[in-house]
PDBQT receptor file of N, H, CA, C and O in Angstrom, charges set to zero:
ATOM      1  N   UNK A   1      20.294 -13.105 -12.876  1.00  0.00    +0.000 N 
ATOM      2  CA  UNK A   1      19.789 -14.080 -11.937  1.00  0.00    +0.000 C 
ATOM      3  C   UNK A   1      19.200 -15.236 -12.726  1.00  0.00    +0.000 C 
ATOM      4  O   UNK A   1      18.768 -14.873 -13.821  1.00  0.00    +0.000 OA
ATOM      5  N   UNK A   2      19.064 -16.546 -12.462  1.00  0.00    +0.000 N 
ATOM      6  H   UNK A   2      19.414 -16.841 -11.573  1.00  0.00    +0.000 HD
ATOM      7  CA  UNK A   2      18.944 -17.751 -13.008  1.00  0.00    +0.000 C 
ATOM      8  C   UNK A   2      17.813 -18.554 -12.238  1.00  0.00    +0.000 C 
ATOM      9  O   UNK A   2      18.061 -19.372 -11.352  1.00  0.00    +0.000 OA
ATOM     10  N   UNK A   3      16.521 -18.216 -12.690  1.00  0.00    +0.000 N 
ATOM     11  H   UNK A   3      16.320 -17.552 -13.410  1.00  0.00    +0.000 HD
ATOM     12  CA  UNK A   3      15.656 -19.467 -11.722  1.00  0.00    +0.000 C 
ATOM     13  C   UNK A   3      16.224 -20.950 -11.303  1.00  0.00    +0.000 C 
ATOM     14  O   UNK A   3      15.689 -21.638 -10.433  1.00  0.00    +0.000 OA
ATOM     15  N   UNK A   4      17.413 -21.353 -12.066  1.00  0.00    +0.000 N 
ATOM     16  H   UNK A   4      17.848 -20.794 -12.773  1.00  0.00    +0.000 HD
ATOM     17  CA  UNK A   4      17.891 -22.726 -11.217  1.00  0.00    +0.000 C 
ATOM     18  C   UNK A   4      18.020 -22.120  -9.694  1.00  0.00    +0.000 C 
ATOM     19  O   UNK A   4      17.461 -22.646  -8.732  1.00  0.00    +0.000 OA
ATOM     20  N   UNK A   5      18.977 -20.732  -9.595  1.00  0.00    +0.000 N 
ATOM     21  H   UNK A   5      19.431 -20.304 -10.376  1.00  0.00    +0.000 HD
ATOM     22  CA  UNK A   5      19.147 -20.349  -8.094  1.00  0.00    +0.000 C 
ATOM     23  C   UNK A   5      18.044 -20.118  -7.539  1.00  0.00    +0.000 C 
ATOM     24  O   UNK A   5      17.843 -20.725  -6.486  1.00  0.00    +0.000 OA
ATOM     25  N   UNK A   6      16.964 -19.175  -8.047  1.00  0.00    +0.000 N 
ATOM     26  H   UNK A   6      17.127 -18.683  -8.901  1.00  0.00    +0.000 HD
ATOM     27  CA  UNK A   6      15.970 -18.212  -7.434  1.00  0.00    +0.000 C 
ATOM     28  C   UNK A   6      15.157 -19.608  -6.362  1.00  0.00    +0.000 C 
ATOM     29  O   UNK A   6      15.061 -19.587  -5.135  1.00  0.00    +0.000 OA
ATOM     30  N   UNK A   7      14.514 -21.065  -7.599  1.00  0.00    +0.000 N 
ATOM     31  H   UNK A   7      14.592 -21.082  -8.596  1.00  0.00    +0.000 HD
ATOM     32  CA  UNK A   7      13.441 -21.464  -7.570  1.00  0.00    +0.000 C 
ATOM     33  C   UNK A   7      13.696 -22.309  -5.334  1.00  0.00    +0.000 C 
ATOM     34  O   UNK A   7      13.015 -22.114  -4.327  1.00  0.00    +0.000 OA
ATOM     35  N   UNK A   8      14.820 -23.059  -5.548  1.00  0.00    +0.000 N 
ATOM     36  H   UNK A   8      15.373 -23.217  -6.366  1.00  0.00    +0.000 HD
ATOM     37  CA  UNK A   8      15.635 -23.553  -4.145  1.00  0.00    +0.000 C 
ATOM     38  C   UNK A   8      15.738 -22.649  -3.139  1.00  0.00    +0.000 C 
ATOM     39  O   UNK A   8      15.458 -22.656  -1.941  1.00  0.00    +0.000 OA
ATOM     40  N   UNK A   9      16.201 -21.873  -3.898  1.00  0.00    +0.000 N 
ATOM     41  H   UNK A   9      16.429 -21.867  -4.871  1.00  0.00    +0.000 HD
ATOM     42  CA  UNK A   9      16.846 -20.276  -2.514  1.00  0.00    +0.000 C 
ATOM     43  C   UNK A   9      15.135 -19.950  -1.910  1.00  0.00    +0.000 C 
ATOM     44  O   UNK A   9      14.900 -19.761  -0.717  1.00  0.00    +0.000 OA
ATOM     45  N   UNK A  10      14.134 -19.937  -2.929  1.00  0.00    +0.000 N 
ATOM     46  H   UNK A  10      14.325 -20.090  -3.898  1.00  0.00    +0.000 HD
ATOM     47  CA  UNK A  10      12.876 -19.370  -2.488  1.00  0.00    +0.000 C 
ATOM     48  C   UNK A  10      12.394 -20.929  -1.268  1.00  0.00    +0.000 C 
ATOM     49  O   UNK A  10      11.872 -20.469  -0.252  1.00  0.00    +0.000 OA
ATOM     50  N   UNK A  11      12.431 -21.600  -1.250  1.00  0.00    +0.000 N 
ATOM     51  H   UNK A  11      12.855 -21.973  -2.074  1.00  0.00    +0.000 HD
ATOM     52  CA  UNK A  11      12.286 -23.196  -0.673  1.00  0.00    +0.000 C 
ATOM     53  C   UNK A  11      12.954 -23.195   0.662  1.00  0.00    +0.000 C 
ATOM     54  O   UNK A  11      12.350 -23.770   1.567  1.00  0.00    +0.000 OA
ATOM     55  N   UNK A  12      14.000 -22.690   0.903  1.00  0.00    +0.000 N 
ATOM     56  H   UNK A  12      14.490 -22.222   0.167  1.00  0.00    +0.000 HD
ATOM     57  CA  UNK A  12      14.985 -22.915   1.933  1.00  0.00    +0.000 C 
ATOM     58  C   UNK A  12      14.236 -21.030   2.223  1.00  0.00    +0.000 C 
ATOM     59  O   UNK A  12      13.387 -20.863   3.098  1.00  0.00    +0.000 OA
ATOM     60  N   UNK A  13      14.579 -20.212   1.622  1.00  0.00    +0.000 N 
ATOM     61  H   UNK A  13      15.269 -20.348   0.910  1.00  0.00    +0.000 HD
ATOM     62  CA  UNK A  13      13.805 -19.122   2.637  1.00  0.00    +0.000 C 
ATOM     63  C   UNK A  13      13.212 -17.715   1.617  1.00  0.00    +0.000 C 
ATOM     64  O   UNK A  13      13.734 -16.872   0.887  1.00  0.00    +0.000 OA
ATOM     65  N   UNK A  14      11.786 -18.077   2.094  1.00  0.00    +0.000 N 
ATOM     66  H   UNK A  14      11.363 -18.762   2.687  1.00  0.00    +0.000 HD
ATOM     67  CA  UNK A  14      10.699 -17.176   1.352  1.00  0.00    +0.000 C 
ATOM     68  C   UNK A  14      11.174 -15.831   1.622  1.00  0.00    +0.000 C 
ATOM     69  O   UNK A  14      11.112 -14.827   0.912  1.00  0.00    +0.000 OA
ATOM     70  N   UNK A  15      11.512 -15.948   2.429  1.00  0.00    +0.000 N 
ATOM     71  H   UNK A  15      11.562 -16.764   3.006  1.00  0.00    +0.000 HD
ATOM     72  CA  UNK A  15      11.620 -14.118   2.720  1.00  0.00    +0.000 C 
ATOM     73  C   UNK A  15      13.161 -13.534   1.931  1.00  0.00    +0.000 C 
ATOM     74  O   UNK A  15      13.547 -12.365   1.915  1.00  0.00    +0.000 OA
ATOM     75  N   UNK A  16      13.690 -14.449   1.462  1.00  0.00    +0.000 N 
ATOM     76  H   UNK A  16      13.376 -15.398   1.476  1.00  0.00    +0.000 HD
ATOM     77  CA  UNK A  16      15.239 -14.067   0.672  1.00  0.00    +0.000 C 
ATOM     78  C   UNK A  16      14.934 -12.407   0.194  1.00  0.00    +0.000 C 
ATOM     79  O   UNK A  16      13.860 -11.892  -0.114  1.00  0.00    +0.000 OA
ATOM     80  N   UNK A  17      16.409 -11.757   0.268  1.00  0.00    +0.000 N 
ATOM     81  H   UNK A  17      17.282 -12.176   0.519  1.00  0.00    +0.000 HD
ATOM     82  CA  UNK A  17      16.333 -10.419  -0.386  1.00  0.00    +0.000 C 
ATOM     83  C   UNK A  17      17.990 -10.417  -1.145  1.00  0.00    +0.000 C 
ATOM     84  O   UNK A  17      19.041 -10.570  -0.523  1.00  0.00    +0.000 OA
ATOM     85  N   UNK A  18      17.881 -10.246  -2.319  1.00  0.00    +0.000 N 
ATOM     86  H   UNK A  18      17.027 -10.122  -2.825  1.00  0.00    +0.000 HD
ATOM     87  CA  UNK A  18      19.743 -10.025  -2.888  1.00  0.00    +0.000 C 
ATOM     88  C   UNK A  18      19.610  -8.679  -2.675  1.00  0.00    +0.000 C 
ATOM     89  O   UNK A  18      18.708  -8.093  -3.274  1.00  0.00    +0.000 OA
ATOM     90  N   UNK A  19      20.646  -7.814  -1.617  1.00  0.00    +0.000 N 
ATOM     91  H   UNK A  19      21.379  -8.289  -1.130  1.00  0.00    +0.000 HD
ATOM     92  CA  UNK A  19      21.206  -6.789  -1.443  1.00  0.00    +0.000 C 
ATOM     93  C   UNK A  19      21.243  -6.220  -2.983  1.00  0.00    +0.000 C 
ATOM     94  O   UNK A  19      21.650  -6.885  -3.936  1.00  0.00    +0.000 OA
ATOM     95  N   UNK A  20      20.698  -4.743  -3.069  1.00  0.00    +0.000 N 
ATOM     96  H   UNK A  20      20.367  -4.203  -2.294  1.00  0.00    +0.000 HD
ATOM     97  CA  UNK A  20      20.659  -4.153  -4.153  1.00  0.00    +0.000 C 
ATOM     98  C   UNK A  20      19.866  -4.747  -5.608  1.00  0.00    +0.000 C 
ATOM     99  O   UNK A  20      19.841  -4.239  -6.729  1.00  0.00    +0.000 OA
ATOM    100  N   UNK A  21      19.353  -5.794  -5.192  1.00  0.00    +0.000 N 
ATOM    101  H   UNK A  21      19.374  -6.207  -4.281  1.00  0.00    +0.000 HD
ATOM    102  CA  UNK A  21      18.456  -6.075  -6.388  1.00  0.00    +0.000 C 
ATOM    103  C   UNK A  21      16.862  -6.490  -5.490  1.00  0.00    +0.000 C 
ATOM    104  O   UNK A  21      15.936  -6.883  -6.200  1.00  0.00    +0.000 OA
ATOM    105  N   UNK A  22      16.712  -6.418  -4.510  1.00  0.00    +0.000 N 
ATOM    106  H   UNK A  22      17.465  -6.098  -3.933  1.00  0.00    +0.000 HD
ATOM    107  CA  UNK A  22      15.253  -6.790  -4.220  1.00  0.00    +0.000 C 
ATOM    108  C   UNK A  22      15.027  -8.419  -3.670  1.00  0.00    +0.000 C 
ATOM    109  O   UNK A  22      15.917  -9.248  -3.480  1.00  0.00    +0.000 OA
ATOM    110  N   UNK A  23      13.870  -8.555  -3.522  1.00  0.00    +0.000 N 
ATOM    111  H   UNK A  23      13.147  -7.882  -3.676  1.00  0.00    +0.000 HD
ATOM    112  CA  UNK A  23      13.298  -9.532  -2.947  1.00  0.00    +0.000 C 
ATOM    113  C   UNK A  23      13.849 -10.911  -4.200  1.00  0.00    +0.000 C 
ATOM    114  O   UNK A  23      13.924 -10.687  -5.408  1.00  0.00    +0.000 OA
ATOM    115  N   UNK A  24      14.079 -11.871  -3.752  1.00  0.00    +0.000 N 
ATOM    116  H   UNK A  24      14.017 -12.054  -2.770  1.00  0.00    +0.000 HD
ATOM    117  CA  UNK A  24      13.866 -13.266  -4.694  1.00  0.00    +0.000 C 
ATOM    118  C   UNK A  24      13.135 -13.493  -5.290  1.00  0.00    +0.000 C 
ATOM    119  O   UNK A  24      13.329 -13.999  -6.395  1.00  0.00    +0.000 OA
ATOM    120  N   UNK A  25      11.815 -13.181  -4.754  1.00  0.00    +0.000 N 
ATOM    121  H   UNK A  25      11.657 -12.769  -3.856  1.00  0.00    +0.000 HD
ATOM    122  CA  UNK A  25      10.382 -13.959  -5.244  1.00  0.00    +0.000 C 
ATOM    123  C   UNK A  25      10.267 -13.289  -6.294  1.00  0.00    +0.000 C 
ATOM    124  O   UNK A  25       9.984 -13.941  -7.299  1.00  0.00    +0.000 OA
ATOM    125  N   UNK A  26      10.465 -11.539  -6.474  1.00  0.00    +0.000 N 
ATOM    126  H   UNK A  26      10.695 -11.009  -5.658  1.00  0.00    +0.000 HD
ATOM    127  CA  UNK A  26      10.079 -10.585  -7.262  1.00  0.00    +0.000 C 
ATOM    128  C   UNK A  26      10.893 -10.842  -8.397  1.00  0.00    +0.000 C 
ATOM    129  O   UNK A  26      10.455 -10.670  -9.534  1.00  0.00    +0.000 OA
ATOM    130  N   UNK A  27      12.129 -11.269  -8.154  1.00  0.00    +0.000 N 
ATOM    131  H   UNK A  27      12.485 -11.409  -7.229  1.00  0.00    +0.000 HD
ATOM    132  CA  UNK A  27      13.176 -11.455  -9.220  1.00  0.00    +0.000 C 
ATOM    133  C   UNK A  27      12.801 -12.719  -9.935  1.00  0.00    +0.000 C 
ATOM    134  O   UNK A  27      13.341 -13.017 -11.000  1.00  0.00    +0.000 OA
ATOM    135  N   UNK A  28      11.895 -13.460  -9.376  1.00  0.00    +0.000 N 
ATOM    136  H   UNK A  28      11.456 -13.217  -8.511  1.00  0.00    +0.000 HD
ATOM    137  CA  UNK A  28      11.935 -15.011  -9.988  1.00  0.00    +0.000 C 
ATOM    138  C   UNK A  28      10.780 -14.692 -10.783  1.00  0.00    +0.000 C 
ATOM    139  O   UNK A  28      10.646 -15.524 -11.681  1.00  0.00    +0.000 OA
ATOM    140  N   UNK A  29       9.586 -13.488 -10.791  1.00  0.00    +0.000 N 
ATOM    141  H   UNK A  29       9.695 -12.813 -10.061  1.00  0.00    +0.000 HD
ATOM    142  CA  UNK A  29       8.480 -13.442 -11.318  1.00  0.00    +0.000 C 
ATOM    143  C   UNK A  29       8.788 -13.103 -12.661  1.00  0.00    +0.000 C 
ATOM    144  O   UNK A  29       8.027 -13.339 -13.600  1.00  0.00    +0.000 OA
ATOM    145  N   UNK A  30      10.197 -12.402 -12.793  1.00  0.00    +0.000 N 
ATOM    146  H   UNK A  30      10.815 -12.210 -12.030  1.00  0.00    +0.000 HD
ATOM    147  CA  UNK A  30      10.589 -12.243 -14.084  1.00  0.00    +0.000 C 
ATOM    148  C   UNK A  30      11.202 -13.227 -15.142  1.00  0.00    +0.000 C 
ATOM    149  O   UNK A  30      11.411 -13.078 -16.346  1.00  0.00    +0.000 OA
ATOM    150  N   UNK A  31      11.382 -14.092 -14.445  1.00  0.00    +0.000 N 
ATOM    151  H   UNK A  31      11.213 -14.213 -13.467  1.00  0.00    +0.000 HD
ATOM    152  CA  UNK A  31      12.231 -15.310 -15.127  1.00  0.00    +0.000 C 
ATOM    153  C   UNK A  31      11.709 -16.258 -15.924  1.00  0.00    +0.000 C 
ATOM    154  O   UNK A  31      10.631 -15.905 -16.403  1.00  0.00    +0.000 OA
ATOM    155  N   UNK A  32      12.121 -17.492 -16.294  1.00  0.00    +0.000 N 
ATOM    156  H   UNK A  32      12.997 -17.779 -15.905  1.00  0.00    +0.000 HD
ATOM    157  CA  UNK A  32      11.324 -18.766 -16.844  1.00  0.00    +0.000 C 
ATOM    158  C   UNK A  32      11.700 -19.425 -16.503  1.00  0.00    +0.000 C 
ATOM    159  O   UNK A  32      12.826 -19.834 -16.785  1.00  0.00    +0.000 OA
ATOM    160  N   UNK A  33      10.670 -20.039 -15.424  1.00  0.00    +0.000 N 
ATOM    161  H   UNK A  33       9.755 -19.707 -15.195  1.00  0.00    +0.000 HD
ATOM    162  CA  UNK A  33      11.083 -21.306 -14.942  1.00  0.00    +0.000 C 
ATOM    163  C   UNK A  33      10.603 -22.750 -15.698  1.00  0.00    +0.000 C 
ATOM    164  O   UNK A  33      10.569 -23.895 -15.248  1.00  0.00    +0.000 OA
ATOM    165  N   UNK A  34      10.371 -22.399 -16.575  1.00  0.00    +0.000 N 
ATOM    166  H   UNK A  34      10.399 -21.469 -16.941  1.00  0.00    +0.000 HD
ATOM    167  CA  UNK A  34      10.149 -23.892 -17.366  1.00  0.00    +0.000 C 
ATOM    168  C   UNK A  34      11.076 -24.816 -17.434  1.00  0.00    +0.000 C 
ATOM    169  O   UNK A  34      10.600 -25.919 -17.706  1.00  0.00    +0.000 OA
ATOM    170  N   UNK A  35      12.657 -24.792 -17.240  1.00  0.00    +0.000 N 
ATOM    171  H   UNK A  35      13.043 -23.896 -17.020  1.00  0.00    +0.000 HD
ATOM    172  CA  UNK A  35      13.195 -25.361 -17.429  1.00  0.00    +0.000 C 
ATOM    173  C   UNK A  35      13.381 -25.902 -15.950  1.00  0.00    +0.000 C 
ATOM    174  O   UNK A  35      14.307 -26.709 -16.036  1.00  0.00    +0.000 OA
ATOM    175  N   UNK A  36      13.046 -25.859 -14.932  1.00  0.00    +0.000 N 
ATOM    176  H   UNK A  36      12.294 -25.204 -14.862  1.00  0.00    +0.000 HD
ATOM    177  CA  UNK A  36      13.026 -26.166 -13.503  1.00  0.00    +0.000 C 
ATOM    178  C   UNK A  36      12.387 -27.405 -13.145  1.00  0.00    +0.000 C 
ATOM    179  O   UNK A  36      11.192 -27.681 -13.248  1.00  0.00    +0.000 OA
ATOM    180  N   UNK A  37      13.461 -28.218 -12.650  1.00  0.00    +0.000 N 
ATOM    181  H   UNK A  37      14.432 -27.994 -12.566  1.00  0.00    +0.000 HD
ATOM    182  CA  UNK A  37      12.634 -29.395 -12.464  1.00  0.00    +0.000 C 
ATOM    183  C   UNK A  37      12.945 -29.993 -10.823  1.00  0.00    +0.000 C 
ATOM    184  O   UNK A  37      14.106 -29.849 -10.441  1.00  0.00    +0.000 OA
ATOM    185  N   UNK A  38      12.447 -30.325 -10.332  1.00  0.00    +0.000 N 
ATOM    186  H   UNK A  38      11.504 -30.442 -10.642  1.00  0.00    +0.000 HD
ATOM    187  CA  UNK A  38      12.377 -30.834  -8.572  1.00  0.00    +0.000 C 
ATOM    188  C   UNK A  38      12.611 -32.117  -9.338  1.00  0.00    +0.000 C 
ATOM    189  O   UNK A  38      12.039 -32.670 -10.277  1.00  0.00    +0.000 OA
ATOM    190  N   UNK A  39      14.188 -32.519  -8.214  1.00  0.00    +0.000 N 
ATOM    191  H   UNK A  39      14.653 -32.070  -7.451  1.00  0.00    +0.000 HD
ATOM    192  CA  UNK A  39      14.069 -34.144  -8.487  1.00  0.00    +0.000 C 
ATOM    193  C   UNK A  39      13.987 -34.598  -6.729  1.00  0.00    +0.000 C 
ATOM    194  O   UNK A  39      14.001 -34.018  -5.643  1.00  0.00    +0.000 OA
ATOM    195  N   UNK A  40      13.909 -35.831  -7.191  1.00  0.00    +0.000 N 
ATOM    196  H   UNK A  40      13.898 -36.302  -8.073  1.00  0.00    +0.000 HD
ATOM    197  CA  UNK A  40      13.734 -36.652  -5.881  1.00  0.00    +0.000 C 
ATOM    198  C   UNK A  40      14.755 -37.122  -4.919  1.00  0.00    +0.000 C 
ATOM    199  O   UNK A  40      14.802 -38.141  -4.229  1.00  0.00    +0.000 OA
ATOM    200  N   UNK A  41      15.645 -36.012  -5.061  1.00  0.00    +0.000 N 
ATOM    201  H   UNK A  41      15.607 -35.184  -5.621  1.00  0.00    +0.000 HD
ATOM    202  CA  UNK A  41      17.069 -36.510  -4.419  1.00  0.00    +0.000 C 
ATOM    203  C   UNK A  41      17.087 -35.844  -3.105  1.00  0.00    +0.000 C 
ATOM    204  O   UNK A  41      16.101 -35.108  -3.075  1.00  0.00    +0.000 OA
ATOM    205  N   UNK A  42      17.627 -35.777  -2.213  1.00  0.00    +0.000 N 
ATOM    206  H   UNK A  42      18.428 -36.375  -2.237  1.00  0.00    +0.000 HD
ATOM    207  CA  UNK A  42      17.821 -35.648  -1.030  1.00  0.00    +0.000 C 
ATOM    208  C   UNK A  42      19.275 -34.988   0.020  1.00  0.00    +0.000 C 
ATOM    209  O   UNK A  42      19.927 -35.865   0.586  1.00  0.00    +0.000 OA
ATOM    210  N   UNK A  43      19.618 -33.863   0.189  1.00  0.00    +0.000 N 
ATOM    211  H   UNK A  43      19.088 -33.150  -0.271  1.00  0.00    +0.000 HD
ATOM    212  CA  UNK A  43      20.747 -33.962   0.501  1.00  0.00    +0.000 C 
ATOM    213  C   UNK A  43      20.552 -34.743   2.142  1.00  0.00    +0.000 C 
ATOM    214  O   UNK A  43      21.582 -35.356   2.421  1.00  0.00    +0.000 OA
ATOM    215  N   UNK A  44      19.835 -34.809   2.878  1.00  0.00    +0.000 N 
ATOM    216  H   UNK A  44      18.998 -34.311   2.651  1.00  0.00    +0.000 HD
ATOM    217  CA  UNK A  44      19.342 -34.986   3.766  1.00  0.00    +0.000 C 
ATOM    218  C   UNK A  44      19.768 -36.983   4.374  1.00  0.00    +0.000 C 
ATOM    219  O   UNK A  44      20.423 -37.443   3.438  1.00  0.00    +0.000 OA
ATOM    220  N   UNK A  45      19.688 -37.543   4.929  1.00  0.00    +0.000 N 
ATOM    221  H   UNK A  45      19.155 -37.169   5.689  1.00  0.00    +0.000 HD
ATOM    222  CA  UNK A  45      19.628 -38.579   5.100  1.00  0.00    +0.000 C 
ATOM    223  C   UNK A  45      18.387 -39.413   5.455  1.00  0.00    +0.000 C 
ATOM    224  O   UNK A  45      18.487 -40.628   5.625  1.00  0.00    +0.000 OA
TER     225      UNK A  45
């Protein structure tokens, strides 16, 4: 698992679970998100 996915997927929905591996949040506590950056883009209009 890759905090680029975890950090968004957790944003769009806290409660995420990957079938057979657990909750998102729990999976992202293991990760490094240092390299994670929020830009200011928008898919949105």
């Amino acid at each position: 698992m890759r905090a680029f996915v975890c950090v968004p997927w957790l944003d769009v929905d806290p409660d995420a679970v990957l079938p057979g591996h657990g909750r998102v949040e729990d999976l992202l506590a293991g990760l490094d998100v240092s390299g994670v950056r929020r830009t200011p883009w928008s898919l949105c209009g």
